[in-house]
C-alpha positions as CSV (number, residue, x, y, z in Angstrom):
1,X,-38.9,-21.8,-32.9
2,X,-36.1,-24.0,-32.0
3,X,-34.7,-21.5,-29.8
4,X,-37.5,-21.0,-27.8
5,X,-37.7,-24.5,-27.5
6,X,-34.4,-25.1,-26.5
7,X,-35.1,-22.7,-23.4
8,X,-38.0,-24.7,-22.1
9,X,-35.7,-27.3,-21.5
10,X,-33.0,-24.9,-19.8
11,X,-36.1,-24.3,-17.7
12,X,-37.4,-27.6,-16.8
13,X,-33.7,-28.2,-16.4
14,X,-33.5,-25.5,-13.2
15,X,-36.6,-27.1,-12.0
16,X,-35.8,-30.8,-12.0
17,X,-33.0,-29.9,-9.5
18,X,-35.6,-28.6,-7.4
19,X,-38.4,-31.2,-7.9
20,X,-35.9,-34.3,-7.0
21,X,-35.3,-33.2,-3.8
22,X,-38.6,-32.3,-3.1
23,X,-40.2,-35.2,-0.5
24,X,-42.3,-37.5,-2.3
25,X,-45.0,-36.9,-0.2
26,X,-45.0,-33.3,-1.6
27,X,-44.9,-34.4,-5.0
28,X,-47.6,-36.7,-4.1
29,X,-49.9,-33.2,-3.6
30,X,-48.8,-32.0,-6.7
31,X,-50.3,-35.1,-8.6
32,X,-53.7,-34.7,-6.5
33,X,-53.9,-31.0,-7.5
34,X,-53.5,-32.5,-11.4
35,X,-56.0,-34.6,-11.1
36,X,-58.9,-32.5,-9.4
37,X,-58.4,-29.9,-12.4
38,X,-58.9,-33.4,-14.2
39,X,-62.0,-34.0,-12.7
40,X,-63.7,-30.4,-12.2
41,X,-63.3,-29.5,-16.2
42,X,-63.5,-32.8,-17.6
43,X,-65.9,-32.0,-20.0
44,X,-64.0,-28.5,-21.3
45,X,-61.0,-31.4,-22.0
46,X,-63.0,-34.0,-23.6
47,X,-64.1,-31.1,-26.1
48,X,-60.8,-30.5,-26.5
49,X,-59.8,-33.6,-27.7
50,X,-62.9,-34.2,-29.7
51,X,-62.2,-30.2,-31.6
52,X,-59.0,-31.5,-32.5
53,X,-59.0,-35.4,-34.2
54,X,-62.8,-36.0,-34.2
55,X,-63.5,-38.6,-31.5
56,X,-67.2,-38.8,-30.4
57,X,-67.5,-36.7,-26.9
58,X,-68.5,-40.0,-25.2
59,X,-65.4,-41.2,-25.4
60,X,-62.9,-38.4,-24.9
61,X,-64.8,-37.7,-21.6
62,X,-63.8,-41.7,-20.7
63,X,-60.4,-40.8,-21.8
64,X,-60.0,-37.8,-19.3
65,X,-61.4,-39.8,-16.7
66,X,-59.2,-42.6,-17.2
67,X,-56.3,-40.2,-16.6
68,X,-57.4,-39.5,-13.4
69,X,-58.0,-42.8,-12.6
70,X,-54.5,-43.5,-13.3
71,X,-53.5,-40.9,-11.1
72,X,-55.3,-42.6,-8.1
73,X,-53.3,-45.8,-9.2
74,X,-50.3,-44.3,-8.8
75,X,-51.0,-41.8,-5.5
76,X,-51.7,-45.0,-4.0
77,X,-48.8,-46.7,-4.9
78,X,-46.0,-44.8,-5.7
79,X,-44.7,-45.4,-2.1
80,X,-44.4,-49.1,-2.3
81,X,-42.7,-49.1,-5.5
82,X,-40.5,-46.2,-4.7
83,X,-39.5,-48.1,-1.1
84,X,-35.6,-49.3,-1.2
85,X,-36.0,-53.0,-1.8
86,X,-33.2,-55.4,0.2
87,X,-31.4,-57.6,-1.6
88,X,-29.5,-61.0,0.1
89,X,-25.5,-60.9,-0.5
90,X,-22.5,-61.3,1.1
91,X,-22.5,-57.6,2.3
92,X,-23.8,-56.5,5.6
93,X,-26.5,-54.7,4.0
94,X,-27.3,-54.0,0.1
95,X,-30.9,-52.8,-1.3
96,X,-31.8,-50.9,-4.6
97,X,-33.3,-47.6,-4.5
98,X,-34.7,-45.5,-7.6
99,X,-33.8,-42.5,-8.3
100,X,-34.7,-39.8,-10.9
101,X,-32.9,-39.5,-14.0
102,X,-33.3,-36.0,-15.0
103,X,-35.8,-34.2,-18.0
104,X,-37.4,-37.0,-20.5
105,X,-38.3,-35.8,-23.9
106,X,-42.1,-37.5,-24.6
107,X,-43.1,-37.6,-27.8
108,X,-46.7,-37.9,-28.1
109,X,-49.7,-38.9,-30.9
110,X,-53.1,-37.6,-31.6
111,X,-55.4,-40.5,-31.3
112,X,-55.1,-40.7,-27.3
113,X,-53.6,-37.3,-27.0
114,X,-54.7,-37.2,-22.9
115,X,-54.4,-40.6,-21.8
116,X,-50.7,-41.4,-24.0
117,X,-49.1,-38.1,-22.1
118,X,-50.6,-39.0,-18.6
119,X,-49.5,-42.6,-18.4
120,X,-45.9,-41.2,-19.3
121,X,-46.1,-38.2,-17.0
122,X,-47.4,-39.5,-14.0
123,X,-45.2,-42.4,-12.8
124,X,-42.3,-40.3,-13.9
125,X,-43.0,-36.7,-12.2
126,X,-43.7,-38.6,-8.3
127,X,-40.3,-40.4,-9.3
128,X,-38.8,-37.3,-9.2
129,X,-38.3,-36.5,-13.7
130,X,-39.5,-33.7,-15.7
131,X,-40.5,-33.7,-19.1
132,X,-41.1,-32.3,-22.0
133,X,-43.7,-32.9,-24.9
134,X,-43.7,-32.7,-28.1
135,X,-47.6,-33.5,-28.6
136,X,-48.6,-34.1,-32.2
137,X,-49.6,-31.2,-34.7
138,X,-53.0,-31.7,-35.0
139,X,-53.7,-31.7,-31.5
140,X,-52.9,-28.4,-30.7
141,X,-55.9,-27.2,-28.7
142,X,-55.4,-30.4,-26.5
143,X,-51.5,-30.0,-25.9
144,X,-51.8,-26.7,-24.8
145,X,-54.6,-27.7,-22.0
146,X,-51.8,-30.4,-21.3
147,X,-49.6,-28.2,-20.2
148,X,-52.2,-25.7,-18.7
149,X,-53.2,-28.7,-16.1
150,X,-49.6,-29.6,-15.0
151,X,-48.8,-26.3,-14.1
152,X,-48.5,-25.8,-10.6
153,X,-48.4,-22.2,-9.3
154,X,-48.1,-23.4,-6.0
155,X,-44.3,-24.8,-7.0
156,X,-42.9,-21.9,-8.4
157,X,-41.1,-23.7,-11.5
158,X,-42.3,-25.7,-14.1
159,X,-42.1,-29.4,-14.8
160,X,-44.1,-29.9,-17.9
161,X,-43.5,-28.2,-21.1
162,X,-44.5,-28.0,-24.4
163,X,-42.6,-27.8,-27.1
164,X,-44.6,-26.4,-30.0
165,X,-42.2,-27.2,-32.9
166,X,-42.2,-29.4,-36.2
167,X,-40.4,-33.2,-36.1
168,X,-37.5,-32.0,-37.7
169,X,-36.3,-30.3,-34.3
170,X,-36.4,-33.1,-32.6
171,X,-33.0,-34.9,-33.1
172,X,-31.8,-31.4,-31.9
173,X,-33.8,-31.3,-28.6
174,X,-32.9,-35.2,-27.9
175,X,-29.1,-34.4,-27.9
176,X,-29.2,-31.9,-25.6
177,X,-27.4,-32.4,-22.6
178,X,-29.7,-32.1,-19.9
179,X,-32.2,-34.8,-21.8
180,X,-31.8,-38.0,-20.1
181,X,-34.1,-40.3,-22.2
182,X,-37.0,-40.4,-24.6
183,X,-40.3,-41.8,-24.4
184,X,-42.7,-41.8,-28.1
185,X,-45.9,-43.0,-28.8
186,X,-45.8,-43.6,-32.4
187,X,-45.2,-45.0,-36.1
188,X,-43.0,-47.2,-36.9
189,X,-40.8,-44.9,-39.1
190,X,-40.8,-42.7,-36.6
191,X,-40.0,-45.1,-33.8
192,X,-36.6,-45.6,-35.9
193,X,-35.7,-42.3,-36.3
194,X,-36.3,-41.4,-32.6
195,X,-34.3,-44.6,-31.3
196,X,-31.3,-43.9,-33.8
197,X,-30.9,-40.9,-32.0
198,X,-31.3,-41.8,-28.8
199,X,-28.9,-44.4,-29.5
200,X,-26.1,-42.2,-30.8
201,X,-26.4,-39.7,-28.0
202,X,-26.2,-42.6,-25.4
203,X,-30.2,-41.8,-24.0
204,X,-32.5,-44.2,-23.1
205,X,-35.6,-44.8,-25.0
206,X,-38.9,-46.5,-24.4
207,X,-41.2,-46.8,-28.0
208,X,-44.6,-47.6,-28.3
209,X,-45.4,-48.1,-31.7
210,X,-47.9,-49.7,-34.2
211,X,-49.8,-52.9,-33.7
212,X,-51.7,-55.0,-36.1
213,X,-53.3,-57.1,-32.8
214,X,-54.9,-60.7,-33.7
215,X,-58.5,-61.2,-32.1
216,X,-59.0,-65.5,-32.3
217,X,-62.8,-66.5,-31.7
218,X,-62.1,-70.6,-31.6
219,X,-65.5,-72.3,-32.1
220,X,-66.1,-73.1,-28.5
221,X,-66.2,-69.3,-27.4
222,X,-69.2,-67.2,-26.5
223,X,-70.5,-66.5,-29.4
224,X,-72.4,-63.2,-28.0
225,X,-69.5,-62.2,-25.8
226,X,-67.2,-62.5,-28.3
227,X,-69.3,-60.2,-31.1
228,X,-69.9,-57.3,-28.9
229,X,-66.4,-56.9,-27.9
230,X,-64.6,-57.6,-31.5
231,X,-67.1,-54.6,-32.5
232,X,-65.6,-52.5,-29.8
233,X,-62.0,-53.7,-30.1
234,X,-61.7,-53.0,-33.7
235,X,-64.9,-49.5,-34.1
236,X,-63.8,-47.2,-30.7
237,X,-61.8,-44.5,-31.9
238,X,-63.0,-45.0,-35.3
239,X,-60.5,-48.2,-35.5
240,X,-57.4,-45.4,-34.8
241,X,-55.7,-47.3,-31.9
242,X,-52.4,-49.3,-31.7
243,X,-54.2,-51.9,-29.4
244,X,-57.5,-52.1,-31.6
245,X,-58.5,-56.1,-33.0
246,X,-57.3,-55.3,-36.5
247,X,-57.0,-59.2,-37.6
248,X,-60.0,-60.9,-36.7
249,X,-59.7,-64.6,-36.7
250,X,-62.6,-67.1,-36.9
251,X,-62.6,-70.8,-36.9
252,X,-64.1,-71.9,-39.4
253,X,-66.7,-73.8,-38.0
254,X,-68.7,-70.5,-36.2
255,X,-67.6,-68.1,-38.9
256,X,-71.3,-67.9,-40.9
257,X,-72.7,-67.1,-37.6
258,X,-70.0,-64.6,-36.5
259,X,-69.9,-62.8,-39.3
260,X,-73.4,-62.4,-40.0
261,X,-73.8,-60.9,-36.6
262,X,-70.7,-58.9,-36.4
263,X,-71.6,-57.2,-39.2
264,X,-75.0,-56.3,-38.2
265,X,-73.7,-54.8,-35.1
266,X,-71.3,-53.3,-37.1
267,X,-74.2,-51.6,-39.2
268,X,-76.0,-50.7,-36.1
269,X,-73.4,-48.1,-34.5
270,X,-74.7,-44.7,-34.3
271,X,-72.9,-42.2,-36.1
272,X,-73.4,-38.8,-36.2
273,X,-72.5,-35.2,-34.6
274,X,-69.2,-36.1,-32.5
275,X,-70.3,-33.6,-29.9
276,X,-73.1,-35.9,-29.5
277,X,-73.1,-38.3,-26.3
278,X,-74.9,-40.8,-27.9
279,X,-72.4,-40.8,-31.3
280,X,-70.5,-44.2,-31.0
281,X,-68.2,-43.4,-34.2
282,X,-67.2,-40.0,-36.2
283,X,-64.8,-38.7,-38.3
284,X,-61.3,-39.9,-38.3
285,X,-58.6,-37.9,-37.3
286,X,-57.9,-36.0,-40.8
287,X,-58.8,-36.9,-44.4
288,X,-55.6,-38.2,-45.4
289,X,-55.9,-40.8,-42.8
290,X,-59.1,-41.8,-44.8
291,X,-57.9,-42.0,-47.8
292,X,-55.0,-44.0,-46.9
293,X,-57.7,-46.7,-45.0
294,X,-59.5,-46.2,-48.2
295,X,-56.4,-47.1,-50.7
296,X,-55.8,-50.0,-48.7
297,X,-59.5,-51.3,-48.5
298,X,-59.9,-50.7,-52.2
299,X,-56.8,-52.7,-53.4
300,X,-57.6,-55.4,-51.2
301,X,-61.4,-55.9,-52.9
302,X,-59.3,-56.5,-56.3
303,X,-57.3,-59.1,-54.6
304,X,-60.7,-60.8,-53.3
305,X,-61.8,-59.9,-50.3
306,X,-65.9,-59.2,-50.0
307,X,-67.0,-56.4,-48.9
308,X,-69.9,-56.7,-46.1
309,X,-70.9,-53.5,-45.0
310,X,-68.8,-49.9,-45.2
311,X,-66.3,-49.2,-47.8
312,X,-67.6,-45.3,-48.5
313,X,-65.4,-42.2,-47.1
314,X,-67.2,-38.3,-47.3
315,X,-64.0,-36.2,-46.3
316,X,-62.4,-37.7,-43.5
317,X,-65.6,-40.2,-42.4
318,X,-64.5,-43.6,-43.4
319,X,-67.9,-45.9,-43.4
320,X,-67.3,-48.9,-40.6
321,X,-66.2,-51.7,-43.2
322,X,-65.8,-55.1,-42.5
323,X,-63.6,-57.5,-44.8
324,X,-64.2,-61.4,-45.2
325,X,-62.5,-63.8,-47.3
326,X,-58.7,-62.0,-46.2
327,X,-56.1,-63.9,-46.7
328,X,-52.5,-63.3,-45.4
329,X,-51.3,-61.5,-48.4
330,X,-53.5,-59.0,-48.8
331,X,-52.2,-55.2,-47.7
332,X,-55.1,-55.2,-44.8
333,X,-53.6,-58.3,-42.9
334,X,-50.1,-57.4,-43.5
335,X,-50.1,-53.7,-42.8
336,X,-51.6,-51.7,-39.6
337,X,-54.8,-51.0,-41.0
338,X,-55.5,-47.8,-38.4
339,X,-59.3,-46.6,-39.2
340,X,-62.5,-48.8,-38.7
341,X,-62.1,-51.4,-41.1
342,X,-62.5,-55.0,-39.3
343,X,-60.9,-57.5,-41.4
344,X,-61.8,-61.3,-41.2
345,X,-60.0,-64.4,-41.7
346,X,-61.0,-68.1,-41.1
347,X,-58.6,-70.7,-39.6
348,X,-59.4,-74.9,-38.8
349,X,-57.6,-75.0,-35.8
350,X,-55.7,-73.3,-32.6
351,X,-52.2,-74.4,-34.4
352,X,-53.1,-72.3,-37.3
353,X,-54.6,-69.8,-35.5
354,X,-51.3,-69.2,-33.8
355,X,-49.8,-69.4,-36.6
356,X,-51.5,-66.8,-38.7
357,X,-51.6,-64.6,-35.3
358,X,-48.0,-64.6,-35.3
359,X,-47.5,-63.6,-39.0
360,X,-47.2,-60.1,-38.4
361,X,-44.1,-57.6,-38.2
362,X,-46.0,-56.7,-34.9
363,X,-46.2,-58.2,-31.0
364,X,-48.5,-55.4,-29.7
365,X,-50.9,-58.2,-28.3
366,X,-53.7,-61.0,-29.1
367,X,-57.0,-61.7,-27.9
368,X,-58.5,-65.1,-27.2
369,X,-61.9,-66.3,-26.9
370,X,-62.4,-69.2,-25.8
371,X,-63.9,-71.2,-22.9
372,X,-61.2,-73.8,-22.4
373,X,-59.6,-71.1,-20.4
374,X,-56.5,-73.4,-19.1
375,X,-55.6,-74.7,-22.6
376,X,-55.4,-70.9,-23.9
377,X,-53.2,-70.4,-21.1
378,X,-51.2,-72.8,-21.5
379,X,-50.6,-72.0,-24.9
380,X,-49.9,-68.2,-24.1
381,X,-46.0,-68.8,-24.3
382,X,-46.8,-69.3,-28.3
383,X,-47.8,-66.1,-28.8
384,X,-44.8,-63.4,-30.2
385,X,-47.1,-60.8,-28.0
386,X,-46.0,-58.1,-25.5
387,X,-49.4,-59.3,-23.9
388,X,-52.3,-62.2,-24.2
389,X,-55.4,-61.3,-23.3
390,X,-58.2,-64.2,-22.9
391,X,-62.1,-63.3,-23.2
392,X,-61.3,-59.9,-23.1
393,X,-59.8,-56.9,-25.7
394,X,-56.7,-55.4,-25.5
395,X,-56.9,-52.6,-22.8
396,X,-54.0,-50.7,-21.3
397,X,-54.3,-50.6,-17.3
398,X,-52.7,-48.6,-15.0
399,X,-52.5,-51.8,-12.8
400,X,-50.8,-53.9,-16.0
401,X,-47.5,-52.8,-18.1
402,X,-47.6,-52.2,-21.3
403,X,-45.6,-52.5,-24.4
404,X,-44.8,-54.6,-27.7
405,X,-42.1,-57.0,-28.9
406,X,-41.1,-56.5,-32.8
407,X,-41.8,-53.9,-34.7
408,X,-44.6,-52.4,-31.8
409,X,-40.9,-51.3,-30.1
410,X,-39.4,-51.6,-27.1
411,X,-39.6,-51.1,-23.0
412,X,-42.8,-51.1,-21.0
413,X,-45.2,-48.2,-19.8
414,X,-47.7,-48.4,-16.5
415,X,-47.5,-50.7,-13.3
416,X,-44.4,-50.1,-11.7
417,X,-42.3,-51.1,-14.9
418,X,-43.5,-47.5,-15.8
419,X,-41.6,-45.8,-12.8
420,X,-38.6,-48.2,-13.5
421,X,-37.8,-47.6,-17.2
422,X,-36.5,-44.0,-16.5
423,X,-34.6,-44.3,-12.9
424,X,-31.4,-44.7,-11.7
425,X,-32.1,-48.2,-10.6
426,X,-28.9,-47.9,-7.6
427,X,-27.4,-50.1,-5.7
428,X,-26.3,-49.2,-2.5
429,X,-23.9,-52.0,-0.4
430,X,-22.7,-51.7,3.2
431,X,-19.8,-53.8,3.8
């Protein structure tokens, strides 16, 4: 297993020598040919994805599309970011150009198991890298689609693989020589292990990790607004994203109404067959993911918090639960609760609200409702966040980087921070 692994990366290894020199231009046609198998067999992806961790078909399919909108974002602007950029010194002439670094090791997760290897692989392929994946376990049927849609027959060589082996192996593949760096999408314990490697074999790592986001509702916010998207932040993917509104903070003074009709709309999702278009939340991922959300849900009612609506599992189908009277000791506001469990907290005002939003191990990202838009903003630089979002959720855009401070890890992904964190950043002077 570890063999044949080890000679995927002697092969992307070939290719990247090929691939760099290629113009970026051809490269460019490359990523258009990727996206229009995107496009044409969407729907044979999406049931991919929803086969393998459960995830309604409504929303896989918006996760295949958003991969090729991501493409789009980067085929129309690669150039500019990729264009030598001038810089004013003593020299006749000096500019900084990027350049490729070589064959990245990516290693992926199951809840976004399209999107996560996309907004890695793009930027970095029309940069002139190659990678290799090594997708999650339960994921199989998607990973090996991954790797179907990158292929390129028209190239001759290949610059995606998959490596189809357990984590143990993968200290082993990130000291080989010809790995340059190391991307993973992850846990936290496996963040660690993956940057302690990387750090002893001198390769550069980028980790996006766990997040236990704060979503603040102050009492001047709108009120409808506010409900419909705290559903969505914290329900889509049955609550099993790194970005999702996990700490839902209410001031006190709208919290009756708030949580009377959060939980209603909460009550109101439509759940069902996951191959259904109408099914807004399934399954999670795999039964031992439930019963963990379930552990954690159960010790907090005997610290307590009230139950509202939910708190049942069948298998791996956690019941959307909502949480009131959480306080900041309780398991569900200290730990990453990852399943569809909203959990609710009260504060008096914005200093506490801050407060409490910054006690967390976390700095994935907050969300802020509020209409005094310019005294959210200018209270932004409070906030131990990789990002601060204000009237809307947590999204990651191809347009915006994205990344965490604290325990959510390190480096940024998307925009052209994306193409920078795995080049040769060079400087070239002219005397």
């Amino acid at each position: 297993m570890i063999n044949k692994a080890l000679t995927a990366v002697s092969e992307v290894e070939n290719a990247y020598h090929t691939w760099k020199t290629r113009p970026l231009a051809s490269r460019k046609e490359s990523i258009v040919r990727i996206k229009e198998k995107l496009l044409a067999h969407s729907e044979k992806y999406a049931k991919a994805i929803t086969t393998d961790m459960n995830k309604p078909l409504a929303q896989s399919l918006a996760e295949v599309k958003k991969c090729a909108t991501l493409c789009d974002y980067y085929l129309t602007h690669i150039d500019d970011f990729l264009r030598p950029q001038p810089l004013q010194s003593s020299w006749t002439e000096s500019y900084v150009r990027l350049d490729p670094l070589g064959v990245l090791l990516a290693v992926m997760p199951w809840n976004f198991p399209f999107w996560q290897v996309f907004r890695v692989a793009i930027p970095n392929l029309l940069l002139g890298n190659v990678l290799v994946v090594k997708h999650a376990s339960n994921v199989p049927t998607a990973a090996a689609l991954l790797e179907e849609i990158f292929l390129d027959e028209s190239l001759g060589f290949p610059i995606y693989k998959n490596l189809s082996l357990p984590s143990q192996y993968v200290e082993e593949i990130i000291a080989h020589p010809a790995i340059k760096g190391v991307t993973l999408t992850g846990s936290e314990p496996a963040g660690r292990s993956v940057a302690q490697c990387a750090g002893k074999h001198l390769k550069k790592s980028v980790l996006e990790l766990g997040g236990s986001a704060a979503f603040i509702v102050c009492e001047d916010a709108d009120l409808t607004k506010a409900v419909t998207t705290a559903v969505n932040a914290r329900m889509q993917n049955a609550g099993q994203s790194c970005i999702a509104g996990k700490r839902i903070l209410v001031q006190e003074s709208i919290a009756q109404s708030f949580i009377e009709a959060f939980t209603e709309k909460v009550k109101r999702l439509k759940q069902g067959d996951k191959y259904d278009l109408n099914t807004e939340i399934g399954a999670m991922a795999r039964e031992d993911l439930a019963i963990e959300i379930e552990e954690m849900v159960n010790q907090s009612l005997a610290e307590g918090a009230t139950l509202r609506c939910g708190g049942k599992r069948t298998g791996a189908f956690y019941t959307p639960t909502v949480l009131t009277d959480v306080t900041p000791t309780m398991r569900v506001f200290r730990e990453e609760t990852f399943g569809p469990v909203a959990v609710i907290t009260t504060f008096r005002d914005f200093e506490e609200a801050i407060a409490l939003s910054n006690q967390s191990d976390f700095g994935l990202g907050v969300a802020i409702f509020s209409q005094n838009v310019d005294f959210v903003k200018s209270k932004a630089p409070r906030f131990d966040e990789g990002a601060v979002y204000i009237n809307e959720m947590l999204i990651s855009d191809p347009h915006l980087p994205f990344g965490g401070i604290k325990n959510s890890g390190y480096g940024r992904e998307l925009s052209y921070f994306g193409v920078w964190e795995f080049a040769n950043i060079k400087t070239v002077v002219v005397k």
